[in-house]
C-alpha positions in Angstrom: 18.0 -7.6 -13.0 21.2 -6.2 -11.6 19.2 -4.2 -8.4 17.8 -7.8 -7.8 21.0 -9.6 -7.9 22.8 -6.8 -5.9 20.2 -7.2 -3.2 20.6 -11.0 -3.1 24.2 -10.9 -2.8 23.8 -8.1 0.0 21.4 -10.7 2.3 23.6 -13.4 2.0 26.8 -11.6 3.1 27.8 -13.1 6.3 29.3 -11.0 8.7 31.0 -11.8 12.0 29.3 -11.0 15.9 32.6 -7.8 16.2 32.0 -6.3 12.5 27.7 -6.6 12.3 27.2 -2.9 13.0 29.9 -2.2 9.8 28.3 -2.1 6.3 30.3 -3.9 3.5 32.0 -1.1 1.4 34.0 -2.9 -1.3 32.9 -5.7 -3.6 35.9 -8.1 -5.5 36.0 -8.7 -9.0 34.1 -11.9 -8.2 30.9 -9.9 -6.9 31.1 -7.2 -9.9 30.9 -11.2 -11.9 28.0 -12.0 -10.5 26.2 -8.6 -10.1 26.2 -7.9 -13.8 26.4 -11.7 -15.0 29.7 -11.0 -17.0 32.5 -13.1 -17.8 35.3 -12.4 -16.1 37.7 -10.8 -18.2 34.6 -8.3 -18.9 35.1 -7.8 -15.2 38.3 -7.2 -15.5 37.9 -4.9 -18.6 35.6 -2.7 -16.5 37.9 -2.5 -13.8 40.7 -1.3 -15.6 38.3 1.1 -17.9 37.8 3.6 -14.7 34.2 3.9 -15.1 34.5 3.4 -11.1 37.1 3.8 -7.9 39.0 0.8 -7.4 42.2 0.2 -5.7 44.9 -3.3 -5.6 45.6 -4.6 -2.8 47.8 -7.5 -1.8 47.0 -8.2 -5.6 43.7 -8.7 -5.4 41.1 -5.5 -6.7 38.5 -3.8 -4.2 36.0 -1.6 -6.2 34.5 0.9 -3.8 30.8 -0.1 -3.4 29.1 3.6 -4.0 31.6 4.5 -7.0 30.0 1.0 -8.4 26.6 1.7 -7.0 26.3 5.0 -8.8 28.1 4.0 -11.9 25.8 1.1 -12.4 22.7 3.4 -11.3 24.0 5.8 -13.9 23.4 3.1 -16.7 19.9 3.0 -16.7 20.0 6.7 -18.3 23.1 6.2 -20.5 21.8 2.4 -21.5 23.1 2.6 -25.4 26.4 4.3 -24.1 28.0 1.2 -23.6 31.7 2.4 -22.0 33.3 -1.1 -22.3 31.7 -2.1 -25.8 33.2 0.7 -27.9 
Protein backbone atom coordinates (compact mmCIF):
# COMPACT_ATOMS: atom_id res chain seq x y z
CA UNK A 1 0.00 0.00 0.00
CA UNK A 2 2.51 2.65 0.90
CA UNK A 3 5.15 1.49 -2.13
CA UNK A 4 1.97 1.99 -4.36
CA UNK A 5 1.06 5.22 -3.11
CA UNK A 6 4.79 6.45 -3.03
CA UNK A 7 5.04 5.48 -6.72
CA UNK A 8 1.80 7.37 -7.67
CA UNK A 9 2.85 10.41 -6.01
CA UNK A 10 6.37 10.09 -7.71
CA UNK A 11 4.55 10.01 -11.53
CA UNK A 12 2.55 12.85 -10.88
CA UNK A 13 5.30 15.18 -9.62
CA UNK A 14 5.62 17.87 -12.09
CA UNK A 15 8.79 19.20 -12.69
CA UNK A 16 9.88 22.25 -14.79
CA UNK A 17 11.94 22.05 -18.57
CA UNK A 18 15.54 23.64 -16.29
CA UNK A 19 15.15 21.09 -13.10
CA UNK A 20 13.86 17.58 -15.25
CA UNK A 21 17.26 15.98 -15.03
CA UNK A 22 17.10 16.67 -10.87
CA UNK A 23 15.33 13.93 -8.84
CA UNK A 24 13.00 15.18 -6.07
CA UNK A 25 14.85 14.70 -2.67
CA UNK A 26 12.59 16.00 0.11
CA UNK A 27 8.88 15.33 0.57
CA UNK A 28 6.63 18.02 3.03
CA UNK A 29 4.56 16.96 5.73
CA UNK A 30 1.76 16.97 3.24
CA UNK A 31 3.34 14.07 1.04
CA UNK A 32 4.47 11.90 4.33
CA UNK A 33 0.01 12.59 4.82
CA UNK A 34 -0.67 11.07 1.89
CA UNK A 35 2.09 8.36 1.65
CA UNK A 36 1.14 6.59 4.84
CA UNK A 37 -2.68 7.82 4.84
CA UNK A 38 -2.23 9.49 8.39
CA UNK A 39 -3.80 12.34 9.90
CA UNK A 40 -1.90 15.08 10.14
CA UNK A 41 -0.88 15.59 13.43
CA UNK A 42 0.29 11.72 13.15
CA UNK A 43 2.54 13.44 10.55
CA UNK A 44 3.58 15.74 12.62
CA UNK A 45 4.21 13.24 15.50
CA UNK A 46 6.49 11.29 13.27
CA UNK A 47 8.35 14.16 12.28
CA UNK A 48 9.20 15.31 15.52
CA UNK A 49 9.80 11.50 16.86
CA UNK A 50 13.29 11.39 14.65
CA UNK A 51 12.58 8.13 13.23
CA UNK A 52 14.02 10.11 9.98
CA UNK A 53 16.24 13.36 8.83
CA UNK A 54 14.18 16.29 8.56
CA UNK A 55 15.11 19.88 8.65
CA UNK A 56 12.69 23.53 8.97
CA UNK A 57 12.94 25.73 6.77
CA UNK A 58 11.29 29.12 6.23
CA UNK A 59 8.83 27.24 8.71
CA UNK A 60 7.81 24.76 6.75
CA UNK A 61 9.46 20.86 7.34
CA UNK A 62 11.49 18.98 4.44
CA UNK A 63 12.00 15.26 5.39
CA UNK A 64 14.92 13.89 3.41
CA UNK A 65 13.43 11.47 0.85
CA UNK A 66 16.05 8.36 1.49
CA UNK A 67 16.08 8.83 5.52
CA UNK A 68 12.10 8.36 4.79
CA UNK A 69 12.53 5.77 2.16
CA UNK A 70 14.56 3.54 4.32
CA UNK A 71 12.74 4.22 7.50
CA UNK A 72 9.53 3.26 5.93
CA UNK A 73 11.35 0.19 4.13
CA UNK A 74 12.61 -0.67 7.50
CA UNK A 75 8.88 -1.25 8.76
CA UNK A 76 8.04 -4.05 6.94
CA UNK A 77 10.66 -6.11 9.26
CA UNK A 78 9.95 -4.17 12.53
CA UNK A 79 5.86 -4.14 11.64
CA UNK A 80 4.63 -4.62 15.54
CA UNK A 81 7.41 -2.10 16.65
CA UNK A 82 5.26 0.69 16.26
CA UNK A 83 7.72 3.88 17.13
CA UNK A 84 4.94 6.50 17.27
CA UNK A 85 2.11 4.17 18.98
CA UNK A 86 3.99 3.52 22.26
Amino acid sequence: MFYEKNNELSKNQTSSPSSSSVSKRVYTVEEIIEILGVSKTTAYNLVNSGSFHCVKVGGHYRISKKSFDKWLDDIDETINDCQVCE
